[in-house]
FIDOTOR-388695 format. One line per field, with one value per residue (C-alpha): residue in one letter; x, y, z. Coordinates in Angstrom, 2 decimals. Last residue first. Layout:
// residues N
fikol (a_...);
xx (X_...);
yy (Y_...);
zz (Z_...);
//
This chain:
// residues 310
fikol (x_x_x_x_x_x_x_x_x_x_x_x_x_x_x_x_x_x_x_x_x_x_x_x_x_x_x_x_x_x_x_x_x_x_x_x_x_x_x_x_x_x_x_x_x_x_x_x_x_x_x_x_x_x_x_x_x_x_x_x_x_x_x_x_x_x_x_x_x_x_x_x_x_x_x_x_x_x_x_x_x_x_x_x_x_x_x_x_x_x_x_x_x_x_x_x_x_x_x_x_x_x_x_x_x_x_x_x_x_x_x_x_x_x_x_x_x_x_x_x_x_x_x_x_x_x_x_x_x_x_x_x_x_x_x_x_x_x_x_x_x_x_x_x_x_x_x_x_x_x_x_x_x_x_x_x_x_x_x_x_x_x_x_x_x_x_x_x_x_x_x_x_x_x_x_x_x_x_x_x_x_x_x_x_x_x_x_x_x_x_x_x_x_x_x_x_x_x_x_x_x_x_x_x_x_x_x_x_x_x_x_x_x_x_x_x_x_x_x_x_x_x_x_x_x_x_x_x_x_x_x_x_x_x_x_x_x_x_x_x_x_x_x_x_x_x_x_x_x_x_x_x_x_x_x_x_x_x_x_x_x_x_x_x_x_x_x_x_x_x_x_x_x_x_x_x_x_x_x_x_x_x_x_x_x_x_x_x_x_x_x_x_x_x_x_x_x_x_x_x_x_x_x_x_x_x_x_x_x_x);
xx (117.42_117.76_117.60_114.82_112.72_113.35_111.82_109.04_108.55_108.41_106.00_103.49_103.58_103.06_99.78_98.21_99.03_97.00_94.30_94.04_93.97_91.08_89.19_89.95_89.06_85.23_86.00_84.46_84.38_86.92_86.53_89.51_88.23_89.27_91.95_92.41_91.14_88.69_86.87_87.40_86.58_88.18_87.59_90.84_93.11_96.98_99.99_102.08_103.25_100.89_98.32_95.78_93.07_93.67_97.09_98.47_97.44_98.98_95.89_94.90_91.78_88.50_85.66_83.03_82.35_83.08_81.97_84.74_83.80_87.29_88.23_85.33_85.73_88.93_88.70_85.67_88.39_91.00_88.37_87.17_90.95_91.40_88.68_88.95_93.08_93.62_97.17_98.82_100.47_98.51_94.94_93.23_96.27_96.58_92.70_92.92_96.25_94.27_90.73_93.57_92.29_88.52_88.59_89.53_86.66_84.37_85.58_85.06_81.60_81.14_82.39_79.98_76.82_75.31_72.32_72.37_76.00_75.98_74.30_71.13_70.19_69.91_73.02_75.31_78.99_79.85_80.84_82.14_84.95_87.13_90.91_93.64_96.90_97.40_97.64_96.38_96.86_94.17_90.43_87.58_84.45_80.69_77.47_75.68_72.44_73.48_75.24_72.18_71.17_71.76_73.37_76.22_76.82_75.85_78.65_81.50_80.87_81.33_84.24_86.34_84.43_85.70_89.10_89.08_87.93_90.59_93.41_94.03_96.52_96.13_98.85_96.87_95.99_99.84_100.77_103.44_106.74_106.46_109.62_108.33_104.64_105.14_107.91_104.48_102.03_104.63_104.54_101.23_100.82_103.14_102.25_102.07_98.03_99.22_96.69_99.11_96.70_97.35_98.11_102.57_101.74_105.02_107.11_105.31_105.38_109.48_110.71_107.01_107.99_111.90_110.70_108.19_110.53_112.86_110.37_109.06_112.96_113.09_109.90_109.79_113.63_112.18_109.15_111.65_111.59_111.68_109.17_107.84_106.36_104.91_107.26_106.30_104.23_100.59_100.79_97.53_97.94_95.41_94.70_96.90_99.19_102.02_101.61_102.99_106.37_106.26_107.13_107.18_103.53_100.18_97.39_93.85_91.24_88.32_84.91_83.57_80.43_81.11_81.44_83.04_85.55_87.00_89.84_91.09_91.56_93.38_95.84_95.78_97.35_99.22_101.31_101.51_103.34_105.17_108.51_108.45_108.91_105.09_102.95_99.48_97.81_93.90_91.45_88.81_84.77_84.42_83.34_84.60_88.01_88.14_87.28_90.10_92.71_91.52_92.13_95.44_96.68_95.65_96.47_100.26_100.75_102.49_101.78_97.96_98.03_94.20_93.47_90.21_90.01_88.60);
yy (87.58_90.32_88.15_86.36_89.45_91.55_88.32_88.18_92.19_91.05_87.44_90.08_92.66_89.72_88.54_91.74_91.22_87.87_89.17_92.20_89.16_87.68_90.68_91.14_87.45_87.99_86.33_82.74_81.30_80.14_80.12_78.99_76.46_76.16_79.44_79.31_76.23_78.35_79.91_81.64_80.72_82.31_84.90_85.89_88.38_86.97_85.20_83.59_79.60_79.14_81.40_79.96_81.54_78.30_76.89_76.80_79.60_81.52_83.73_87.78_87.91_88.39_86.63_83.68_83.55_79.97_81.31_79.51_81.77_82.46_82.30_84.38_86.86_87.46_88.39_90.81_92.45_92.78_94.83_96.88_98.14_98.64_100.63_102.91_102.84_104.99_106.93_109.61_112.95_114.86_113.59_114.12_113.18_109.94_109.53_109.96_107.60_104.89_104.61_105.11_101.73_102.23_106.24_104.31_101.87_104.45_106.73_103.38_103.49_106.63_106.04_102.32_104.49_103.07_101.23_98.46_98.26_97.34_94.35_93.97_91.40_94.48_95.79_93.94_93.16_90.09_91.83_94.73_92.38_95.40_94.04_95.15_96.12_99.86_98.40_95.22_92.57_90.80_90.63_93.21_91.19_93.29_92.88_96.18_95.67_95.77_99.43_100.79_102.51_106.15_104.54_107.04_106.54_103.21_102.51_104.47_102.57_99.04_99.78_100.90_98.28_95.92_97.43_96.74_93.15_92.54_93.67_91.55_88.74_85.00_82.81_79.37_77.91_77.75_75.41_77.14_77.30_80.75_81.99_81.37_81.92_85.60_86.14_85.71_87.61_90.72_90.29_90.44_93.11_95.75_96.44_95.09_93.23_89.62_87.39_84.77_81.72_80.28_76.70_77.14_79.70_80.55_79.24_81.81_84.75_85.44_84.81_85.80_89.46_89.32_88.37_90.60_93.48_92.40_92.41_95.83_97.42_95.20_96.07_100.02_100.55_98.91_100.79_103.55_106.28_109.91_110.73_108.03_104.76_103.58_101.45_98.01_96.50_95.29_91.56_90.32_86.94_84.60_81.59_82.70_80.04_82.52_85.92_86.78_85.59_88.48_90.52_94.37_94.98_95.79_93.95_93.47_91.25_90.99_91.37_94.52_96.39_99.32_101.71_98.80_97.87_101.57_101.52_98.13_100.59_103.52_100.25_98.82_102.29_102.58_99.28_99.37_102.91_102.32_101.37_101.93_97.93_97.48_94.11_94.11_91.02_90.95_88.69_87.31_87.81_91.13_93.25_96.36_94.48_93.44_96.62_98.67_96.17_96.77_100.40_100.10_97.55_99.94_103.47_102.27_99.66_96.72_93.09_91.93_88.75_87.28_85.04_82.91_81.12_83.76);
zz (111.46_109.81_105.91_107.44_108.50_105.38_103.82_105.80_105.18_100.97_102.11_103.79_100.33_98.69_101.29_99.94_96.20_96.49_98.26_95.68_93.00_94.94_94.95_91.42_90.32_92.26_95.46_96.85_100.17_102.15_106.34_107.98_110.89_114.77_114.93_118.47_120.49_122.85_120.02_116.64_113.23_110.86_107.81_106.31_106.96_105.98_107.89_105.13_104.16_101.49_99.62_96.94_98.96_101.90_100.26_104.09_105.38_109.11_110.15_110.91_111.61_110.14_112.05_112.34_115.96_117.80_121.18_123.18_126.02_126.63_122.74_121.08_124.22_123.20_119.63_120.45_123.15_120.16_118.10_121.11_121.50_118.00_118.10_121.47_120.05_117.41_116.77_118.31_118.54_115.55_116.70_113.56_111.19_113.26_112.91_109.48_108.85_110.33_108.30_105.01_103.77_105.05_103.25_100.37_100.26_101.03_98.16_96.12_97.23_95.93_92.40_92.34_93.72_96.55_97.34_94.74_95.32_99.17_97.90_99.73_103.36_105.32_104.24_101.82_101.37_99.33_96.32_98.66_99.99_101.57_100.68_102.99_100.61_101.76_105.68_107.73_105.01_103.50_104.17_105.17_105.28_105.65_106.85_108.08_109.46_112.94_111.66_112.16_108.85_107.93_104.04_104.63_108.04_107.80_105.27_106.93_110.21_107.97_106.48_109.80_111.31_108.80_109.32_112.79_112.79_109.67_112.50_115.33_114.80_115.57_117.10_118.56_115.57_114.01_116.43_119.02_118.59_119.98_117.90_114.60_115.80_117.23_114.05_111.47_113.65_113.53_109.93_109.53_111.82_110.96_113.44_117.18_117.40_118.20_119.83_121.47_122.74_126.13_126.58_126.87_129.19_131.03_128.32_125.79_127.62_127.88_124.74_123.02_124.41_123.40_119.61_119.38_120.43_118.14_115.69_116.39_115.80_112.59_111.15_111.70_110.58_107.18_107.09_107.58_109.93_109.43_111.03_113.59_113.12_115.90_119.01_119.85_122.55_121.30_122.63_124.32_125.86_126.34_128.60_130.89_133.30_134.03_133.41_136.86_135.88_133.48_135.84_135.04_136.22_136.44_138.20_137.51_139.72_138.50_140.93_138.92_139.87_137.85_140.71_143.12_140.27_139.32_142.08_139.91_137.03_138.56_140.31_136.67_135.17_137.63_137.99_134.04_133.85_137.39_135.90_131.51_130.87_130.52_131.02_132.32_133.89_133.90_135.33_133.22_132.87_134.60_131.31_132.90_133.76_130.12_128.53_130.83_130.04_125.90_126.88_128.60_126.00_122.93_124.90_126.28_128.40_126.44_127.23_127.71_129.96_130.26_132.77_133.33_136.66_138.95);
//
């Protein structure tokens, strides 16, 4: 097979969005882990699953990164979470080192392929991936407005008892307590989402979106999501490898797009075999865009942290 897609970091995300891949059978898979055996196991149990699911990839794990050479993508979601205790602060710096030490070592073995970024804090994360890449600024995206407009658009069918087909909906900004869910442009079935539900209500929605992470991780007790994220970063791919073009909310470096400069923020792009082909502006009520605004400060305030760490 000709497509190859390098996902670094073994845990539930990277294991999980390996898994979707090999299912799907459209790209061979490369999985990255430092922990000795963790990746090699994982993709062994995997590749053991192609004759019941009718897969022809091939899927190997691995400490090597010389076997990601030549990918078209590569999937970073190492890093450590956030544990009691520790800073947000502690949190950026140990993940960007990591970043740093992953795009080291992936980039000049596939100087073509495009980085999707998905370590948290996100933004940020995105921001050191392209700093130390090199690379042009289309071809580092990061994973996270997909997943929150899920997030958003789950909790509206489930209220509404629609398909979620009928749900369209933009979550924009930052991937945390800054993301922005667009409700002025939301609408189900072709209706603004606030002719059919109350304004106090739909701000419980909104809510429930932003904190979408924290519930599971309260749910769970020992761990965080991953079947979503997982599906959200395997939408992202297939848009590149098939070079679909899909209008989506990622994570992308503006320059003056929203009135923001110099930052890695959710907007809606354009995805397909190129990387980021087109940002996609269209207009915000003032509040909307004023929550974009605040979003991509509390980016530029962890950039900083960054630069004076650095």
């Amino acid at each position: 097979m000709d497509k190859k897609v390098t996902i670094v970091g073994a845990g539930n995300v990277g294991a999980t969005a390996a898994q979707r891949i090999f299912d799907n059978g459209f790209a061979d898979v490369v999985l990255v882990d430092i922990v000795d055996g963790l990746a090699a196991g994982k993709a062994l149990d995997m590749l053991e699953s192609g004759p019941v699911i009718n897969s022809d990839a091939s899927i190997i794990g691995t400490q090597d990164y010389n076997l990601t050479a030549g990918s078209d993508v590569v999937v970073i979601t190492s890093g450590i979470a956030r544990k009691p205790g520790m800073s947000r602060d502690d949190l950026l710096l140990t993940n960007m080192k990591i970043i740093t030490s992953v795009v080291n070592e992936v980039a000049p073995r596939s100087p073509q392929a495009i980085i999707l970024v998905v370590t948290n804090p996100l933004d940020a994360m995105a921001q050191k991936a392209l700093e130390v890449s090199h690379f042009d600024k289309k071809k580092v995206v990061g994973m996270a407005g997909i997943l929150d407009t899920a997030r958003f658009s789950a909790f509206l069918a489930e209220e509404l008892d629609v398909s979620v087909r009928s749900i369209d909906a933009y979550v924009l900004g930052g991937h945390g307590d800054t993301m922005v869910p667009v409700v002025g442009s939301t609408t189900v079935g072709g209706i603004s989402v606030s002719e059919l539900i109350a304004e106090d209500r739909l701000e419980e929605i909104v809510q429930r979106t932003r904190d979408g992470g924290a519930e599971i991780v309260n749910l769970l007790k020992t761990g965080s999501a991953f079947y979503a994220p997982s599906a959200a970063i395997v939408q992202m791919v297939e848009s590149i490898m098939f070079d679909k073009k899909q209008i989506l909310p990622c994570t992308a470096y503006l320059e003056g797009e929203y009135g923001i400069d110099g930052l890695f923020v959710g907007v809606p792009v354009k995805l397909g075999a190129g990387g980021i082909e087109e940002i996609i502006e269209f207009d915000l009520t003032s509040s909307e865009l004023k929550a974009l605004k605040s979003s991509a400060d509390s980016v530029e305030e962890l950039v900083e942290i960054m630069k004076s760490n650095s």
